[in-house]
C-alpha positions in Angstrom: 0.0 0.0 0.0 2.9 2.4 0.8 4.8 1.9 -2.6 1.5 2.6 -4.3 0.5 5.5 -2.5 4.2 7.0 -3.1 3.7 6.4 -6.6 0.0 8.0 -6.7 1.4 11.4 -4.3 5.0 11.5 -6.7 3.2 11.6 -9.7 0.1 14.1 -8.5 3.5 16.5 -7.3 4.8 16.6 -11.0 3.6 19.6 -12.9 2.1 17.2 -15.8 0.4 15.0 -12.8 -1.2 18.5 -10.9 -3.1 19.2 -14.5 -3.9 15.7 -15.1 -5.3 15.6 -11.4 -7.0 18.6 -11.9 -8.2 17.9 -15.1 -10.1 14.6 -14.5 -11.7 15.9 -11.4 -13.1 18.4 -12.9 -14.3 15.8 -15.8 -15.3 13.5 -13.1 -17.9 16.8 -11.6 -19.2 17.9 -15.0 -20.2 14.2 -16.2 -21.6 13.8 -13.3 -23.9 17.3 -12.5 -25.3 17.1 -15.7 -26.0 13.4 -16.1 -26.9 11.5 -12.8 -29.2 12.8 -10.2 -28.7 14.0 -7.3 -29.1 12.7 -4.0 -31.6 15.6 -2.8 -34.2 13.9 -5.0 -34.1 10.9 -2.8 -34.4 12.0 0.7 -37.1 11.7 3.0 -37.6 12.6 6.3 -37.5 9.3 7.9 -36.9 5.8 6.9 -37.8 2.1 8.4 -36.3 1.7 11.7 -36.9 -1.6 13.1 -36.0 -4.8 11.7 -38.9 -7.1 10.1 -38.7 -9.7 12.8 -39.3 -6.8 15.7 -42.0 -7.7 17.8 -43.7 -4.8 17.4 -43.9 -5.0 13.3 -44.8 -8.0 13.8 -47.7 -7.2 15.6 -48.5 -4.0 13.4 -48.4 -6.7 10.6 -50.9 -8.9 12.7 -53.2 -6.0 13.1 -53.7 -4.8 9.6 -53.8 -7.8 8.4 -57.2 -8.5 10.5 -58.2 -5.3 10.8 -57.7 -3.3 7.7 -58.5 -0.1 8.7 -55.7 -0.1 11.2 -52.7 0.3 7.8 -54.1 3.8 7.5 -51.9 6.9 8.5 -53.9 8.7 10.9 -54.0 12.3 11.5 -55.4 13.9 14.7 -57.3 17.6 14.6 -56.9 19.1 18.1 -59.6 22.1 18.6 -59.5 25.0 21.0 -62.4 27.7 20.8 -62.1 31.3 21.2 -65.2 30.7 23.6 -63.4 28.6 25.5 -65.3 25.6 25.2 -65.8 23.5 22.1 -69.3 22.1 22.1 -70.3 18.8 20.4 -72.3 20.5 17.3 -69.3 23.0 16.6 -67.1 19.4 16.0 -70.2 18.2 14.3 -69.9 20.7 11.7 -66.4 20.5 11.5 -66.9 17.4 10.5 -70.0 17.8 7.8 -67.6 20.3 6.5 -64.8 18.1 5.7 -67.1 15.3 4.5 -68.9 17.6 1.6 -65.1 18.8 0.6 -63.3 16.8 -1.7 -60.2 16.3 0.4 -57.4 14.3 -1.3 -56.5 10.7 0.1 -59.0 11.4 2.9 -60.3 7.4 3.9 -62.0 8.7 6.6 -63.4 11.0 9.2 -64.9 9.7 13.1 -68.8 10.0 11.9 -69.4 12.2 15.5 -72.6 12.9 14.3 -73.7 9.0 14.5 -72.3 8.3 18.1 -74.0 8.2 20.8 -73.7 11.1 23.7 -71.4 9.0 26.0 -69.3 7.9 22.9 -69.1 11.2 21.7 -67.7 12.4 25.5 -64.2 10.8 24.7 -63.0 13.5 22.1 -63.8 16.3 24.6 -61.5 17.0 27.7 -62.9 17.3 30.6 -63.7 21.6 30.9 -64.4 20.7 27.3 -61.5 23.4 26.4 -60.0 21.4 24.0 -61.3 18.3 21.7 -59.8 16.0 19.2 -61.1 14.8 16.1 -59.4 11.8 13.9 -58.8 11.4 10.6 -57.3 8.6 8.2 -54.9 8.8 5.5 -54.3 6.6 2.4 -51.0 5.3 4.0 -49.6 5.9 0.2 -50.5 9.2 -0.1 -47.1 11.4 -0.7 -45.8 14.2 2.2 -46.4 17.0 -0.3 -49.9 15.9 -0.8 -50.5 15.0 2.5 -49.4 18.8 3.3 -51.9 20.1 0.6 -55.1 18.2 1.9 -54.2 19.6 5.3 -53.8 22.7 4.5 -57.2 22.7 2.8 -59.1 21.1 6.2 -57.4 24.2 7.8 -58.8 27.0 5.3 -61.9 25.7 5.9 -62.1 25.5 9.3 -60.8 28.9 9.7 -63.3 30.3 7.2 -66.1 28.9 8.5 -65.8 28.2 12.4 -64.4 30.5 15.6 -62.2 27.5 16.1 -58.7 27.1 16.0 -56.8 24.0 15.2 -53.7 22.2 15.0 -52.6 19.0 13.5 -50.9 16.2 14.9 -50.4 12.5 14.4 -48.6 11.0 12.4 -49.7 12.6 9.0 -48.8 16.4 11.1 -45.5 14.9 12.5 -44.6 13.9 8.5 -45.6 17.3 7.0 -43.7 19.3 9.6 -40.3 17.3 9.5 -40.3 17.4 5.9 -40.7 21.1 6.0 -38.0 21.2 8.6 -35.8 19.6 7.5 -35.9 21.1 3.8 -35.5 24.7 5.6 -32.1 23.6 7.4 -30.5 22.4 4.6 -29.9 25.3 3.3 -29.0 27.1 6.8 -26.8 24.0 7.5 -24.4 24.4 4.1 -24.0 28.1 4.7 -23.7 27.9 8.4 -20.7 25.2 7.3 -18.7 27.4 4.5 -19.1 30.5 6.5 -17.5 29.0 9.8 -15.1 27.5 8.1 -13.6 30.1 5.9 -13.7 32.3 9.0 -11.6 30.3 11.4 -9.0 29.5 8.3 -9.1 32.9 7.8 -8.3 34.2 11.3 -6.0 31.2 12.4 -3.5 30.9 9.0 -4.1 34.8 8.1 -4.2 33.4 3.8 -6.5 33.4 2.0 -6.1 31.3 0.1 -5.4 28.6 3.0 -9.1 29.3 3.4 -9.8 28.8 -0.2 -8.3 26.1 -1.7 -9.4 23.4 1.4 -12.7 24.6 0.6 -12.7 24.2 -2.8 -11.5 20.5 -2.2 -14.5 20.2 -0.1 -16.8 21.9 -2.7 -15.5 19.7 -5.4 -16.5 16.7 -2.8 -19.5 17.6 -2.3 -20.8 18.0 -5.5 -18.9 14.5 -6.8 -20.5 12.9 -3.8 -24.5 14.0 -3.9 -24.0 13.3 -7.5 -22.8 9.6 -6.7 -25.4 9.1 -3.7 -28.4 10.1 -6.4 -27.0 7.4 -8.7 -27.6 4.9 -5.3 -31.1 6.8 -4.2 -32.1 6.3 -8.3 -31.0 2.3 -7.9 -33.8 2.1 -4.7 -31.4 3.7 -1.5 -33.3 6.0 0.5 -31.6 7.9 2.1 -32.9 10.1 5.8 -32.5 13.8 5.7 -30.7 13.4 9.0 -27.9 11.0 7.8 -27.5 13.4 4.5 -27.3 16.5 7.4 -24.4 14.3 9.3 -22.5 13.5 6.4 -22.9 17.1 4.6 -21.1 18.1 8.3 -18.4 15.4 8.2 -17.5 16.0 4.7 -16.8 19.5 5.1 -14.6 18.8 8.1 -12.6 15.7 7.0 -11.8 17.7 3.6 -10.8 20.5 5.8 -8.8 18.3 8.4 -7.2 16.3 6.2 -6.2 19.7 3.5 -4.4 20.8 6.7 -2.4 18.0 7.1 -1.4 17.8 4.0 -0.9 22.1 4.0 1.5 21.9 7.1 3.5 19.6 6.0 4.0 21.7 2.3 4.8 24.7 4.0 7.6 22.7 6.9 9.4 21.1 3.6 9.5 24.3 1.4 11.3 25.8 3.9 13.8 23.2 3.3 13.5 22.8 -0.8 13.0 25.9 -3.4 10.8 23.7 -5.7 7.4 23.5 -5.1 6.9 20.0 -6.9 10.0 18.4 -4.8 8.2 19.8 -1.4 5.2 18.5 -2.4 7.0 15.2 -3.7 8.8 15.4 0.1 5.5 16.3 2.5 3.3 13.7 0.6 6.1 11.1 1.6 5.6 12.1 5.2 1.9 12.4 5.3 0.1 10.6 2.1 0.3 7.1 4.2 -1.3 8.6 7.8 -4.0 11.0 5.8 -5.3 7.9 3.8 -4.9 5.5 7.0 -7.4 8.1 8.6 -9.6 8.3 6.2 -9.5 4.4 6.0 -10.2 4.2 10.1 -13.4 6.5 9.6 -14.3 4.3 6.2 -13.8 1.0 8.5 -15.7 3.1 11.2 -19.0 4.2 9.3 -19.0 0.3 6.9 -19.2 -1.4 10.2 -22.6 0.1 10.9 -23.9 -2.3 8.4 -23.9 -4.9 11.4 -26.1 -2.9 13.1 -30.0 -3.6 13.3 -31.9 -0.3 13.4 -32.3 0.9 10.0 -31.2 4.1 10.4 -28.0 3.5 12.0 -27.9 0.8 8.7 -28.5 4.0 6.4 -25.0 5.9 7.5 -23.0 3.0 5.9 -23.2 3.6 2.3 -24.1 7.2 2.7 -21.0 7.7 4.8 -18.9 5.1 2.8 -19.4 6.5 -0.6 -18.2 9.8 0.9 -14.8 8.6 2.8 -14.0 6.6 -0.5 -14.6 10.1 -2.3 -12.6 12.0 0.2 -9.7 9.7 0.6 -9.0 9.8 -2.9 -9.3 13.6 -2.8 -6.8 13.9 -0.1 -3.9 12.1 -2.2 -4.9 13.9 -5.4 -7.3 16.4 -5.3 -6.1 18.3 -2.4 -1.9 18.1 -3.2 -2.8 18.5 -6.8 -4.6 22.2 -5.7 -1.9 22.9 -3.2 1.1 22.6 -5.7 -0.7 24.2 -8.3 -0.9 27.7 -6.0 3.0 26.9 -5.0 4.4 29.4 -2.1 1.4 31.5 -3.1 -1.3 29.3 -1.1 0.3 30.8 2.4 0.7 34.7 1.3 1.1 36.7 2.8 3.2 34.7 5.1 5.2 32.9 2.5 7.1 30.6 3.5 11.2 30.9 2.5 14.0 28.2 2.1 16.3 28.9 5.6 13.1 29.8 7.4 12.9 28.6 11.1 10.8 25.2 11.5 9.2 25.5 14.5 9.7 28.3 17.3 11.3 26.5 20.3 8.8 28.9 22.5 5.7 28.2 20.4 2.9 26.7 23.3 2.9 23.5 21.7 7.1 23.6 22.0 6.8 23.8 25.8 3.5 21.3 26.0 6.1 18.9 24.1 8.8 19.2 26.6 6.6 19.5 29.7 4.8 16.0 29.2 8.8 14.8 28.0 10.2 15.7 31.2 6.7 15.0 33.7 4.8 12.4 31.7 3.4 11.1 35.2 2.0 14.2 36.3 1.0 15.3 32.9 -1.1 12.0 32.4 -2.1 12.2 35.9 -3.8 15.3 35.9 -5.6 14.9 32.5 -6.4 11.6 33.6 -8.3 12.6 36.7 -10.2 14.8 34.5 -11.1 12.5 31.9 -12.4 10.3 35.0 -14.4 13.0 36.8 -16.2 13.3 33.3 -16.6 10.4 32.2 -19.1 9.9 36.4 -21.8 12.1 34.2 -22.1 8.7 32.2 -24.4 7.3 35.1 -26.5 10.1 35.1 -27.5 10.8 31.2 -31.6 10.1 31.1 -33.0 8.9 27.9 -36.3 10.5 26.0 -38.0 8.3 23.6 -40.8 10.8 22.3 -39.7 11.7 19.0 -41.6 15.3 19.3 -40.0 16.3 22.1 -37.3 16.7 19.7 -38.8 19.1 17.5 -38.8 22.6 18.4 -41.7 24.1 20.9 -43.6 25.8 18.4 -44.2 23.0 15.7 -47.7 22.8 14.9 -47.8 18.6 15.6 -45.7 19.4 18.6 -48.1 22.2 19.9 -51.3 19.9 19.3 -49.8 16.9 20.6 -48.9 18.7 24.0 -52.3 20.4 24.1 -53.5 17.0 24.3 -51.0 16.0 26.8 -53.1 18.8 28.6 -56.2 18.3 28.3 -56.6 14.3 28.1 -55.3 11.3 30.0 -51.6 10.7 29.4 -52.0 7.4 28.4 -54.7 8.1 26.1 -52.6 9.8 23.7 -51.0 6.8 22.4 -52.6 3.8 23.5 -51.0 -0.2 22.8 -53.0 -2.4 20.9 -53.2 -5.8 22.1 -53.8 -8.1 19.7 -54.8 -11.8 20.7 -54.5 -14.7 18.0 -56.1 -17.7 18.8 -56.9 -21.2 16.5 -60.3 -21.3 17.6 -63.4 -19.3 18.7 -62.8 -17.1 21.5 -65.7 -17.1 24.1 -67.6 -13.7 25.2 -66.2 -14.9 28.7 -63.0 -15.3 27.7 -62.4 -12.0 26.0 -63.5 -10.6 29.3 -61.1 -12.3 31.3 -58.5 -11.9 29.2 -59.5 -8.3 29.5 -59.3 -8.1 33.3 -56.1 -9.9 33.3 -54.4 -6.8 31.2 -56.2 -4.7 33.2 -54.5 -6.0 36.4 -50.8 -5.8 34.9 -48.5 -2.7 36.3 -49.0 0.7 35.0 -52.1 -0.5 32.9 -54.8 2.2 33.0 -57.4 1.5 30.7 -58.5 -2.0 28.7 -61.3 -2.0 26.0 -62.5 -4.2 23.1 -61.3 -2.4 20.0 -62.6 -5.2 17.6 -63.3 -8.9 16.8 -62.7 -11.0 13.4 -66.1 -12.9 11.8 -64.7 -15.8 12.9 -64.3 -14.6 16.4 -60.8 -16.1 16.6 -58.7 -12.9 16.8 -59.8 -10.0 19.8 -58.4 -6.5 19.5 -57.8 -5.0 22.7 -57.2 -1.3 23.0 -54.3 -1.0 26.4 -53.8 2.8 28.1 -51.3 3.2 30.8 -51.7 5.5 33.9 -48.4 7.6 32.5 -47.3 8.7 29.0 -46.8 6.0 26.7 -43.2 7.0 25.9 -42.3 7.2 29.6 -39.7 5.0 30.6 -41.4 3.2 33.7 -44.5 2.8 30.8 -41.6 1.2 28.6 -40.4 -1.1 31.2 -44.1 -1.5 32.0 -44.8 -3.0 28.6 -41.9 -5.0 28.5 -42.3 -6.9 31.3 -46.4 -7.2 30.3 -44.2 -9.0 27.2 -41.8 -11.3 28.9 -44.7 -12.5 30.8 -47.6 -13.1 27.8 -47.5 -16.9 28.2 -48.6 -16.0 32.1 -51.1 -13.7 31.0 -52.7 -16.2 29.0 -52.5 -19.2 31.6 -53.7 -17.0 34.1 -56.9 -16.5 31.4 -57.2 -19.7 30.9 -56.6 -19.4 27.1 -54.4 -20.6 24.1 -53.0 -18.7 21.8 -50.8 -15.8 21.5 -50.2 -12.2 22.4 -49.2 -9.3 20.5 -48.5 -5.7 21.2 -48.4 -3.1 18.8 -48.4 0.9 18.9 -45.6 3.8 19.7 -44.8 2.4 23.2 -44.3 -1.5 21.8 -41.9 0.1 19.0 -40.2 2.4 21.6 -39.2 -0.7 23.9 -37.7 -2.3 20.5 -36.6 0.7 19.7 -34.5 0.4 23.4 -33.8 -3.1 23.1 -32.4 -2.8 19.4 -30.7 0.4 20.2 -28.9 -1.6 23.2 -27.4 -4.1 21.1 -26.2 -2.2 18.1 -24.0 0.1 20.6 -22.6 -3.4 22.1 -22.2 -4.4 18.7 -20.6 -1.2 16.9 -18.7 -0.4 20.0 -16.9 -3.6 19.8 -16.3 -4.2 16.4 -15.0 -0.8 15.7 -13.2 -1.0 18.7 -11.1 -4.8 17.4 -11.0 -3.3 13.5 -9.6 0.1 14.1 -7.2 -1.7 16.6 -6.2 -4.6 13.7 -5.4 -1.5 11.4 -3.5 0.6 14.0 -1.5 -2.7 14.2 -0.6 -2.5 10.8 0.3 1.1 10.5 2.4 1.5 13.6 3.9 -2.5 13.5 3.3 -2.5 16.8 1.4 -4.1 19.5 1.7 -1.7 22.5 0.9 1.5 20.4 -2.5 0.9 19.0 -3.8 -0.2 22.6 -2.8 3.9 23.5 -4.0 5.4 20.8 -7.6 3.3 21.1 -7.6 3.1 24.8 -6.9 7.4 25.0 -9.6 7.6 22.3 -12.4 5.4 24.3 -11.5 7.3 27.6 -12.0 10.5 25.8 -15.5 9.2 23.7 -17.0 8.1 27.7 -15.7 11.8 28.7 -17.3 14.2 26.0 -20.6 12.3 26.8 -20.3 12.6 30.7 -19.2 16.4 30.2 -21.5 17.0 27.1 -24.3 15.8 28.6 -23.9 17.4 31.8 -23.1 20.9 30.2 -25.9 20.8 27.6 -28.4 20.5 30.8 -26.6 23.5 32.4 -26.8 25.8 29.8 -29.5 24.6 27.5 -31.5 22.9 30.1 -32.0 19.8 28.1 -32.6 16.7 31.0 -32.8 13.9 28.8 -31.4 13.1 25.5 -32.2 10.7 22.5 -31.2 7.6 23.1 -29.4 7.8 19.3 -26.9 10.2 20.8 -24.2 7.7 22.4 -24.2 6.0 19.4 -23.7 8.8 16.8 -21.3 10.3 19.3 -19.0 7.0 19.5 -19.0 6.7 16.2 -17.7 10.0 15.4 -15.7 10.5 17.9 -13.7 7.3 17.7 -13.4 7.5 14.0 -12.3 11.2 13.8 -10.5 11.6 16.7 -8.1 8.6 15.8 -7.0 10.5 12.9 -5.2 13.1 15.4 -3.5 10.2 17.3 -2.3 8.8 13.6 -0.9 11.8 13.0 1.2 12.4 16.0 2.2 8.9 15.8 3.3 8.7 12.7 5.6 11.8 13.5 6.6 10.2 16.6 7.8 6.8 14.5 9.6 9.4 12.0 11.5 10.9 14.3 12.1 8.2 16.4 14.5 6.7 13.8 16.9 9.4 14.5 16.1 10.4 18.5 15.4 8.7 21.8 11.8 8.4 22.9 11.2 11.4 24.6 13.1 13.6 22.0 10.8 12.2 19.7 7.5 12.6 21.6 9.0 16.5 22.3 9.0 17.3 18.5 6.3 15.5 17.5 4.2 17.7 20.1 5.8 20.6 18.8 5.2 19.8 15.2 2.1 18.2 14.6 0.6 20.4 18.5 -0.2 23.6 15.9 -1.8 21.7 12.7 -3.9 19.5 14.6 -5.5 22.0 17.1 -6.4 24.3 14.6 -8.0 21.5 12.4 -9.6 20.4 15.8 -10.9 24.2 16.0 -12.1 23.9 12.9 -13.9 20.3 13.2 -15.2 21.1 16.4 -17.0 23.7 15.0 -18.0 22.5 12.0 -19.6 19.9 14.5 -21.2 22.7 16.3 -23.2 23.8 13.3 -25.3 20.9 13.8 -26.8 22.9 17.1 -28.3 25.4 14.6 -30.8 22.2 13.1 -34.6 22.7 14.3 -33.6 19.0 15.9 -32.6 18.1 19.6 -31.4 15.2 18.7 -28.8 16.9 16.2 -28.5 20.1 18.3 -27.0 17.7 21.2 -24.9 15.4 19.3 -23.4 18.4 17.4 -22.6 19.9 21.0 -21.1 17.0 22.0 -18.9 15.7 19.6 -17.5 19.5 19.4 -17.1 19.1 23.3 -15.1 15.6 22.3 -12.6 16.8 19.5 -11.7 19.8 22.0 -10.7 17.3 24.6 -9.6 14.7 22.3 -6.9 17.7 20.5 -6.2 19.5 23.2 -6.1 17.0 26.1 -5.8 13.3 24.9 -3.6 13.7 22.0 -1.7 17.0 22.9 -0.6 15.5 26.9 -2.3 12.1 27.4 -1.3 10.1 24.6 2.5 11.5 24.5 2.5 11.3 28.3 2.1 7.3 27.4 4.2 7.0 25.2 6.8 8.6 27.1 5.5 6.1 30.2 5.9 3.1 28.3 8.3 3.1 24.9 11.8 2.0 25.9 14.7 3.5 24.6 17.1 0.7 22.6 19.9 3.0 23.1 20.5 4.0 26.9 23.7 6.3 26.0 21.6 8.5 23.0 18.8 9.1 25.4 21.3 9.9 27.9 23.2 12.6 25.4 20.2 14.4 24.1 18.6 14.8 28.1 22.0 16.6 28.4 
């Protein structure tokens, strides 16, 4: 792999390699902008979570296949009135209203004007304040339609009644995080250019430093939603969420690894007055650890096709097509732009043959020496903070409603916690119980199977929701006394699970159970979740280790660089979680968050430890151990905080999405890359190395401590 990637790097620094380089690149973006699709065309707002053998689809299966009303997608109307009160004939007419309207995909409306009084009393609250009012969906009705028939039961309620409304349900929930989601986009790509060219800007004082990495990453970009449309056009669908993540990560790997590559150009053109023989020189030093990194994050991301929940599944050839596309860019595209602007990239500081290397009172200079000369307090200290961090861990509380997500004034969100108000917490989402016997189920029986939910912890509520001709299969419609996405109503309905076999004994009855509805998928949701962190945790863990082995051809090494990095992954979620209450007073996160955050994390923040390594290695052929850690520091200690700066808050751009989920995972993989530059790879990991490599040669360690 080396002797290839030499001879890819000592062509690409040759003047007729730059313009070849150049040239099919920009082949490569024209061919494909104007003949495959792009990958905006594709996305949607959410894809298929679970796994086909869940329990809970499963069950959902079960149910619609009995009961065929259940596959519609429902959409709930939640009234208030400026009187006050909504009485029973303003819904009425609400309803005749949307029945003589030719509403697109409507199946069909609760006929309140049939049901009797005492039927009619469950879509009111209580002080009659607010009421609710159902409606199905054809379940293959498209968003943009499903937002047009909406909008046109609105008009018409606000034309014609003194009530106001807002829509919820699934059918609201879709509209809104489509039109979310399509209004960040933009915010997110601008948000990501302008930080970036700022801090290049203000940290290098070029530029065109700021330009050319950014052009890389344009060029990326482009080549890469190009690519992904060809996938989306072959049947990938792809989440607006993992296109958001990898729009981020693209931007800052290009960025990171354009550094690398910059820092190293300028250190060897103070040494050479060629521009293609620096170029020829720096690739040497850093084409093998740039690719390696990008191959660790590539590893990282195609491991997540092991995983179970589809949308974890969804990041791997998203994220895979992209590290393929920026690894290539970073041995060609980005040394190819570099040597084409020469000594002109870093003006006005241009960089001269003679010039001094690195300042021996630069901050990174005296780190270098500091952790050289104390590596057991230095590791000590940053240690005991890592530690005192990492205690948050046992605190982080999970949230497993979706809408609590969304920002406080989106119209689903607003209805659904008006209902939250005004009706029975567990009514708002209640479990359908589905039993499946092989022969006629007894009046009796369904009623003792009824009383024997109705007797399980938490339960609330247990009706009849409906019975097959042949009176084999019962419907039962379960409420709990607490929100169905509460985690004691979680653990509630998972133990109701374990224990259906009992339940049915207890009733007297054979067959089976099923439970379907939002709190069935969340504790799947939970169980699944569980095991894909064990999984991913672990394999990344062993692969990235295997390759680490390879690179360094050691044994000892990679178990510092990985055991630094999963030290700092447990910290930034202690400390990131614990901040994120104090200063955004968010209590409970999504549950997706430790995941994304590992995955990140590990993957990106091993690409620091790579470089410092590699450095170490080089100049450990010619110095003792702690010589070598000293100047690695002092080398690699400016490059790698900046691009840390930089990633960190690319990262943090993710806080401006209309999403929790994204606003804390952005927050606290920032909060990571600053420990994992400034604290684990600047003083932990070379305090290590400094602990544990032996020198081979006593008397030149002894020579260059004096």
């Amino acid at each position: 792999m080396k002797n290839v990637l030499q001879k890819v790097t000592n062509y690409v620094s040759t003047k007729q390699g730059m313009w070849v380089t150049l040239g099919i690149w920009i082949v490569i973006l024209l061919i494909l902008t104007f003949a495959a699709p792009s990958a905006r065309d594709y996305q949607v707002s959410s894809i298929e979570t679970l796994p086909e053998d869940a329990e809970s689809i499963i069950a959902s299966e079960k149910v619609q296949t009995y009961f065929e009303s259940s596959s519609s997608l429902p959409a709930i109307l939640v009234f208030e009135s400026e009187n006050e009160e909504v009485t029973r004939s303003e819904l009425v007419d609400v309803v005749t209203l949307i029945k003589d309207e030719d509403i697109k995909g409507l199946d069909e409306v609760i006929p309140l004007d049939q049901l009797p009084p005492q039927a009619a009393e469950g879509f009111f609250s209580e002080d009659s304040s607010t009421a609710l009012l159902p409606l199905s969906f054809n379940p293959d009705l498209e968003t943009e339609d499903i937002k047009d028939s909406l909008n046109q039961i609105d008009k018409l309620i606000d034309n014609n009644t003194n009530l106001s409304v807002h829509v919820t349900g699934p059918a609201g929930i879709a509209v809104d995080t489509t039109d979310l989601f399509l209004r960040a986009d933009l915010v997110l790509i601008l948000s990501t250019v302008g930080i970036i060219l700022v801090l290049l800007v203000v940290i290098y004082k070029s530029p065109l430093i700021a330009l050319i990495p950014l052009l890389a990453a344009v060029f990326v970009y482009q080549i890469v939603m190009q690519i992904l449309g060809i996938f989306g056009q072959s049947g990938l669908l792809m989440s607006t969420q993992s296109v958001s993540i990898m729009t981020i990560l693209l931007f800052a790997a290009v960025i990171d690894y354009s550094l690398f590559v910059f820092s190293r150009y300028r250190e060897e053109l103070k040494h050479h007055e060629d521009k293609y023989t620096a170029m020829k020189l720096a690739m040497r030093g850093t084409g093998l650890p740039v690719f390696y990194s990008g191959g660790t994050v590539l590893a990282a991301m195609l491991i997540l096709i092991f995983a179970q929940l589809g949308d974890y599944k969804n990041f791997a050839p998203i994220f895979g097509v992209t590290l393929v596309v920026i690894m290539l860019s970073s041995i060609t595209l980005v040394p190819a732009l570099f040597t084409l602007f020469g000594r002109k990239s870093f003006w006005p500081i241009i960089p001269r043959v003679g010039d001094e290397q690195v300042k021996t009172n630069s901050i990174w200079s005296k780190i270098g020496r500091f952790v050289s000369k104390k590596p057991i307090v230095s590791v000590t200290i940053i240690g005991l903070f890592l530690l005192v961090s990492a205690l948050n861990v046992f605190n982080v509380e999970y949230e497993f409603d979706m809408l609590k997500s969304f920002p406080e004034d989106m119209p689903s969100r607003v209805g659904y916690e008006i209902l939250e108000e005004g009706f029975h917490a567990g009514d708002l989402a209640a479990t359908t119980v589905l039993f499946e016997s092989n022969t006629e189920v007894s009046e009796e029986s369904r009623i003792t199977l009824l009383n024997t939910l109705s007797e399980q912890p938490l339960v609330n509520n247990v009706r009849i929701d409906g019975i097959t001709e042949d009176q084999k299969v019962i419907s039962y419609s379960m409420t709990f006394d607490k929100n169905p996405y509460d985690q004691e109503t979680l653990d509630a309905l998972e133990e109701i699970r374990n224990e259906k076999n009992i339940i049915l004994e207890d009733s007297n009855l054979d067959g089976e159970l099923f439970f379907a509805g939002e709190t069935a998928t969340s504790v799947d949701d939970r169980t699944y979740n569980n095991r894909d962190l064990l999984i991913i945790v672990l394999l990344e863990t062993i692969l990235i280790l295997v390759m680490l082995m390879f690179l360094t051809k050691s044994f000892k090494m990679p178990i510092y660089m990985m055991g630094t990095i999963l030290i700092s992954f447990i910290a930034a979620l202690g400390l990131g979680t614990f901040l994120t209450n104090l200063f955004f007073d968010i209590e409970t996160i999504s549950n997706r968050v430790p995941v994304y955050a590992f995955i990140f994390l590990v993957a990106l923040g091993i690409d620091y430890n790579i470089i410092l390594v590699s450095r170490f290695q080089e100049e450990r052929k010619q110095h003792s151990v702690k010589k070598a850690v000293e100047i690695a520091v002092a080398h690699t200690g400016g490059v790698i905080s900046s691009a840390g700066i930089i990633l960190a808050s690319t990262f943090a751009v993710l806080m401006t999405q209309p999403v929790q989920l994204l606003f804390v995972f952005g927050f606290i993989v920032a909060i990571g890359i600053v420990i994992d530059t400034f604290l684990v790879r600047g003083v932990l990991l070379p305090g290590l190395i400094v602990l544990f490599e032996k020198d081979k040669d006593k008397h030149q360690e002894t020579i260059e401590n004096e």
